[in-house]
Every structure is written in structure tokens, then in C-alpha cells.
C-alpha positions in Angstrom: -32.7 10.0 33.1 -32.5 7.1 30.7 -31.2 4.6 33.1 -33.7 2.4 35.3 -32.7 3.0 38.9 -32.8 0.1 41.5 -35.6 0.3 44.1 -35.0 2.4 47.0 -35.4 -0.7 49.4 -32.7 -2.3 47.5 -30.4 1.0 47.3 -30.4 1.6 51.0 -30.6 -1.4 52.8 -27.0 -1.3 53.9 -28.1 1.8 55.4 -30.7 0.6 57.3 -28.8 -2.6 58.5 -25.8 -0.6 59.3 -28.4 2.3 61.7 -31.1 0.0 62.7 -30.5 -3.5 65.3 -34.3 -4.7 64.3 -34.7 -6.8 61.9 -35.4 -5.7 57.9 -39.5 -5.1 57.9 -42.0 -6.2 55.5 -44.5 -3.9 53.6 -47.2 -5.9 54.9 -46.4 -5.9 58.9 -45.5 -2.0 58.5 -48.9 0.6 58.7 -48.8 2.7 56.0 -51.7 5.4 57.4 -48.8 7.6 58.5 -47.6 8.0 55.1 -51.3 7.9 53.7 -52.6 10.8 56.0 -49.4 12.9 55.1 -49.7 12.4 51.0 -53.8 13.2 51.3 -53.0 16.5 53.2 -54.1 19.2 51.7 -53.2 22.0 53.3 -49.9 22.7 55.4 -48.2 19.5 53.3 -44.9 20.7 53.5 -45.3 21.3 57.2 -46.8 17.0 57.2 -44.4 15.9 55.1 -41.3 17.8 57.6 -42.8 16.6 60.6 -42.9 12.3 59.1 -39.6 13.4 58.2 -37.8 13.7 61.9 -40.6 11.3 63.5 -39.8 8.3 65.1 -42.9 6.8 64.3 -41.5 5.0 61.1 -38.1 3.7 61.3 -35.4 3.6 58.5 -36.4 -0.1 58.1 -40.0 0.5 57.8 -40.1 3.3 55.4 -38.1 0.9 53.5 -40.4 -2.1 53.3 -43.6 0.5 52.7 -41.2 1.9 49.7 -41.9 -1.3 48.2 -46.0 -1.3 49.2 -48.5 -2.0 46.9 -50.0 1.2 46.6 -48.1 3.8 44.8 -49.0 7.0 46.9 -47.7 5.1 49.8 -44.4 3.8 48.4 -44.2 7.7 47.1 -44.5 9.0 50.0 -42.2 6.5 51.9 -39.4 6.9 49.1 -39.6 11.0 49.7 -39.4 10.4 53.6 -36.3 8.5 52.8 -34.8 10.7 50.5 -35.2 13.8 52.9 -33.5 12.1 55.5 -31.0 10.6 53.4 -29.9 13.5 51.4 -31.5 17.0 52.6 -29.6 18.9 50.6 -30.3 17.5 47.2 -34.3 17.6 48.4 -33.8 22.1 48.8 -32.3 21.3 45.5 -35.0 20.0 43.2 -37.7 21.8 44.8 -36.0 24.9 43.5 -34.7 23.7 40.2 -35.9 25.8 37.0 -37.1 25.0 34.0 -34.8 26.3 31.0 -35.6 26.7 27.3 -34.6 24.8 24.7 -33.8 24.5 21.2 -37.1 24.3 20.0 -38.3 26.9 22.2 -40.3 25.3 24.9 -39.3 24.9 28.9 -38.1 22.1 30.1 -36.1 20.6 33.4 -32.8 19.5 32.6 -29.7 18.8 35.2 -27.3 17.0 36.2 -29.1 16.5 39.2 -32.0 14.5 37.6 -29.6 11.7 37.4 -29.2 11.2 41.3 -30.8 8.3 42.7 -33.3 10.2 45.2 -34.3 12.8 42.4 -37.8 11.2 41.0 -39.6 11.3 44.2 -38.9 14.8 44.7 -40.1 15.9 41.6 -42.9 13.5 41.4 -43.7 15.5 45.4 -43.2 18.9 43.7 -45.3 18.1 40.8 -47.6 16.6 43.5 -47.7 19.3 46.0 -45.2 21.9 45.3 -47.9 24.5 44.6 -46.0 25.4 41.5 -47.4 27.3 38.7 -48.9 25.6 35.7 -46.3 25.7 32.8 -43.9 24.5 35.6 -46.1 21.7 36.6 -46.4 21.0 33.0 -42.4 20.8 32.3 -42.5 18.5 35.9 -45.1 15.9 34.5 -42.8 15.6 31.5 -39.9 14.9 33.2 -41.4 12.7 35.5 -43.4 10.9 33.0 -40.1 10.3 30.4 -38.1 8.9 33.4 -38.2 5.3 32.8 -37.8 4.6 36.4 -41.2 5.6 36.9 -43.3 2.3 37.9 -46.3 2.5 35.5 -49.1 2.1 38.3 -47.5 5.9 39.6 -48.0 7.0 36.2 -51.5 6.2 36.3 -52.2 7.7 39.3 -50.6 10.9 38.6 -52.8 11.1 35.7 -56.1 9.9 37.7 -55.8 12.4 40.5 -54.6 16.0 37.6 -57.1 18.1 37.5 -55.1 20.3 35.4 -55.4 18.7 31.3 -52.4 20.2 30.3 -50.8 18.3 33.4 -52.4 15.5 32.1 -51.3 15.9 28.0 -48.0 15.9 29.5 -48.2 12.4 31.0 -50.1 11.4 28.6 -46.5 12.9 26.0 -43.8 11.1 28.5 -45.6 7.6 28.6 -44.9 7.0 24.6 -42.0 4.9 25.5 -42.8 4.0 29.4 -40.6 0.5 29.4 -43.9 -0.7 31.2 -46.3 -1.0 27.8 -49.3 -2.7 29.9 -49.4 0.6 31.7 -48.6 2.7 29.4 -51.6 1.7 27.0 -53.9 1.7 30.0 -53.0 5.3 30.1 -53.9 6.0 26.4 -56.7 4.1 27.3 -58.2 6.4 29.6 -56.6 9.2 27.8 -58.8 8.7 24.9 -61.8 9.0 26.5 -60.6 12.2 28.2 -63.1 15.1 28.8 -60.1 17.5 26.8 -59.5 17.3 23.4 -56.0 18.1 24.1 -55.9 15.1 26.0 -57.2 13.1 23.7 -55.5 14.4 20.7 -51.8 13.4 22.9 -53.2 9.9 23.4 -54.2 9.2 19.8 -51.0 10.6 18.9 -49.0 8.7 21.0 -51.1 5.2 20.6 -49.5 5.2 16.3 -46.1 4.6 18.3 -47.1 2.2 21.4 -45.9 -1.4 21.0 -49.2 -2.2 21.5 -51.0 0.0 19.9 -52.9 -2.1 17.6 -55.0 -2.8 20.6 -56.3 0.9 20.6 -57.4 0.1 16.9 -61.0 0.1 17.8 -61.0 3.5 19.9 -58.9 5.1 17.3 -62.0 4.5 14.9 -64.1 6.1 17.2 -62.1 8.9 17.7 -61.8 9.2 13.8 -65.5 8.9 12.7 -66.8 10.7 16.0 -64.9 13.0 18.0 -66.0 16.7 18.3 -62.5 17.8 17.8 -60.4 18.0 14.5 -57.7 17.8 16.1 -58.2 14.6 17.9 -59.9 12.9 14.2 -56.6 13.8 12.7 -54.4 12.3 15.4 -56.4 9.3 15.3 -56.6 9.2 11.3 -52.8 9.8 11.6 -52.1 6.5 14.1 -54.0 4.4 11.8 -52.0 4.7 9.1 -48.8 4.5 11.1 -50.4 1.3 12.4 -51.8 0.0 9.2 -55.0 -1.8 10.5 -56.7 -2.9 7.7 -60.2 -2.5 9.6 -59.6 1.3 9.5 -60.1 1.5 5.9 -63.6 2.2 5.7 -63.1 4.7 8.1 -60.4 7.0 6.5 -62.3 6.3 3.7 -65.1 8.2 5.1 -63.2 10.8 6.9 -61.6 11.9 3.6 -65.1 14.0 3.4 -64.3 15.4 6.8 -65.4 19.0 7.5 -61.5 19.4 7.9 -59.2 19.7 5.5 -56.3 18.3 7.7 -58.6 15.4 8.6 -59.0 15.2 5.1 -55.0 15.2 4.1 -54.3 12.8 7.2 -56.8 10.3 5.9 -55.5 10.1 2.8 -52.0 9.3 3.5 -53.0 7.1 6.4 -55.4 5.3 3.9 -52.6 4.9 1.4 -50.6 3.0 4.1 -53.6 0.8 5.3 -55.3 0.2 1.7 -53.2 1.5 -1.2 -56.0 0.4 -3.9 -59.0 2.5 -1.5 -56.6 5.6 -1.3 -56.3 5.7 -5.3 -59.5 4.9 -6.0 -60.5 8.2 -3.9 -57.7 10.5 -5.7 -59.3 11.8 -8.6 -62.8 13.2 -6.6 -59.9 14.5 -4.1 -58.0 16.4 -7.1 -60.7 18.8 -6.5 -60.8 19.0 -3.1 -60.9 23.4 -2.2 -57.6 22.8 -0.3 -54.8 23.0 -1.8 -52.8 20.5 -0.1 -55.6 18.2 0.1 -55.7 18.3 -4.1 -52.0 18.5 -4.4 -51.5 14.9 -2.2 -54.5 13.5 -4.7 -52.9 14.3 -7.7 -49.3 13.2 -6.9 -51.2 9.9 -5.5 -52.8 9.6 -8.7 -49.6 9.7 -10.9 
């Protein structure tokens, strides 16, 4: 799934010229409350979804003008209705394609058919309302998230409407290198300021390597002098360094007395990136530091 796929309106409008005599819709001449009431459905979805499916309510050429729509649970939900017509068989598919393990232990989705043009929106529907259990829905949100034909504003609505955080750490994992970096940081925005410290441990992890990340600078030094969690003051500490903003100095300066000794470590080696004089004049009170690692970095930083 590295490849950007062409819009749905653009793949299959020989289809729809070739099946329908009326002429190609536009989004905004189309109602998208069909599609609206069947993605809000809460109970009996599959049941919805089947029934917008084989109704003539929407033709071929309007669910392919609302799969262009502004709003990205329409444009979801038009692109599934399409792809279950289109291609039924690929649909029973993915809604019953397993996670399997890999090299470094952890599940994940992986198949050839992941690579078929129709194959997003039916995970992005069985992450949605597949009623799947939690590490799967985790191992779907990566996926989902690390395909890059994702449109960011989906991305940010999948991670509005989780309830789940671990859902949400995994969107928050497969947006590092979203090709749409506007929506991308707005998503590490919010992530930051997540009620979970997972959460907000991903998105300060994640903002170090964001081609904008610079512009998280001033969260990241909230994160690093306040957050409850160490883990989340070390991920922060950590993306300064990689970022080397020189206003986080005094801040990994004071976080080298953090109650944590991996806040501690982090600090110093991101303070030796951002101020190399700051992160030498600290060594020799760290050489004493009771962890071991923390002492060992200070003396070899001292040398």
C-alpha cells in the first residue's frame, strides 16, 4: 500500500458512463442523507449498509459524485457502496482477512489484497463498524492509517470519533509519514493534548520526525516540563533533540532533574543536540546521577 490510488470518481467513471444514460452528477446536486443516516447507524449497520447497497435510491453516477463530497463519512460511505457493488467478492474478502504476526512479534494485516483499488474503504468500514475485537481494530487503524491514499481530513475523523486509545495510538503511529503534513500535524496536535498518555506519548514521538514538526516546539515543552506521565516527558524530551530547537534548552536543562531517570538520560542527549555547551556544562553533577546509565552518558559526555 505505498502507492497513491486515483479517486474512486475518477477510477470508475467509464463504468458509470458505460451503465447509466443520465448525465455524470455533481456532489453538490446529489443528497448525501442516505449515505449519512446509513454511516451514523448504530445498530443493524451491516443490515443499512446491504440494503444502500441494492437500492435504487442512489445511482452509480451519484454515489460517484458524493465519493468526492466534502465530508469524509459521506465520501466513505459512498466509496464502500461502490465498492460492494463493484466487486462483492473482494468486500467478503477483507471483512474476513486476519491479522498475521510478524518478525518483530506483533500482528499486523498484510496481503496481496491490500493493493486492490476498492480495499481502503473496506477496511476503513471494518475498522468503522466491523464489530471486531480490539487488537484487531488496532492492526486495522494501522493499516488504514500508513496507507497513503488515505485523505488526511478521514484520518482526522477516525481519530475524533475512537473511543478506544489504543485505536487512537495507532492512528496517531500510521500518520508519521501521511503525504498530507497539514493533517497529519493537526493530528499530533490533538494528539498531544490527549486524555491517554499512550496517546500522547505516540504523538510526541511521532512529532521529532514530522516535516513540520518544529511547529509542535512549543507543546513539546509543555509536554516535557508538565506532563503527568514519564513516558510522554521522555518522548517529548526525545523530539526536541531530534528537532534541535534551540528554545528547548532551558527545558531539557531542567528536566535533566526529572523524577525519571529515562527522562533524565533523554534530556541529556537531546540537550547535547540542541545546546552542546548546556549539555556539558551539566555532565559532571550528572556523573553522579544513582542511575547508571544516566552517570555513564555524563561521563562519556564529559570526556
Amino acid at each position: 500500500m505505498t502507492q497513491r490510488r486515483t479517486s474512486f470518481a475518477a477510477r470508475l467513471m467509464g463504468l458509470a458512463l458505460v451503465l447509466t444514460a443520465a448525465p455524470v452528477a455533481f456532489a453538490q446536486d446529489v443528497n448525501p442523507g442516505p449515505l449519512l443516516t446509513t454511516f451514523e447507524t448504530e445498530t443493524r449497520y451491516e443490515l443499512a449498509r446491504d440494503e444502500l447497497v441494492v437500492s435504487p435510491e442512489l445511482s452509480l453516477g451519484e454515489l460517484e459524485a458524493l465519493a468526492d463530497h466534502a465530508d469524509w463519512r459521506v465520501r466513505h460511505q459512498a466509496e464502500v457502496t461502490l465498492a460492494f457493488r463493484a466487486d462483492p467478492e473482494l468486500a467478503g474478502r477483507i471483512a474476513t482477512l486476519a491479522p498475521v504476526t510478524t518478525r518483530a512479534g506483533t500482528p499486523a494485516l498484510s496481503s496481496p489484497l491490500l493493493s486492490e483499488e476498492m480495499a481502503l474503504p473496506l477496511m476503513v468500514d471494518r475498522l468503522v463498524h466491523g464489530g471486531e475485537s480490539a487488537a484487531l481494530r488496532v492492526s486495522l487503524a494501522r493499516a488504514v492509517s500508513a496507507d497513503e491514499a488515505l485523505l488526511g481530513d478521514t484520518l482526522i475523523g477516525l481519530y475524533s470519533q475512537e473511543t478506544d486509545a489504543e485505536v487512537r495510538a495507532a492512528l496517531i503511529v500510521g500518520a508519521r509519514k501521511h503525504p498530507d503534513a497539514a493533517a497529519s500535524l493537526s493530528l499530533l496536535t490533538q494528539g498531544l493534548g490527549d486524555p491517554s498518555a499512550r496517546v500522547r506519548a505516540e504523538a510526541a514521538a511521532a512529532a521529532g520526525s514530522h516535516p513540520q514538526g518544529a511547529a509542535l516546539g512549543d507543546a513539546l515543552i509543555v509536554a516535557l516540563r508538565g506532563d503527568k506521565d514519564a513516558a510522554v516527558r521522555g518522548a517529548a524530551a526525545r523530539s526536541l533533540g531530534w528537532l534541535r530547537l534551540p528554545a528547548a534548552s532551558p527545558a531539557l536543562t531542567t528536566a535533566l532533574s526529572d523524577p525519571s531517570a529515562d527522562v533524565r538520560l533523554t534530556a541529556l542527549r537531546a540537550l547535547e543536540r540542541v545546546d552542546a555547551p548546556a549539555a556539558r556544562a551539566a555532565a559532571p553533577r550528572l556523573q553522579a546521577d544513582p542511575d547508571p546509565g544516566v552517570a555513564r552518558a555524563a561521563k562519556a559526555l564529559s570526556q
